[in-house]
C-alpha positions, 0 to 999 in steps of 0.5 A: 257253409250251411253247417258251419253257419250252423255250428257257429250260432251254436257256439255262439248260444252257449258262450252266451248262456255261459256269460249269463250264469256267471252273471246270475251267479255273481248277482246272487252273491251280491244279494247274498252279501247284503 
C-alpha cells in the first residue's frame, strides 16, 4: 500500500511538471510572436 502510494504521487509529480512545461513552452511562444 505504502509503496504504491508512493508510486502514485510520483506519477502524479511528472504529470504535472509535464503540463508545466508544455505551459512554459507555450507561453514563451506567445512572447516570442509579439
Amino acid at each position: 500500500q505504502n509503496y504504491m502510494t508512493g508510486l502514485w504521487s510520483l506519477i502524479q509529480t511528472d504529470y504535472s511538471t509535464d503540463m508545466l512545461c508544455e505551459w512554459w513552452v507555450q507561453r514563451n511562444d506567445r512572447l516570442d510572436g509579439l
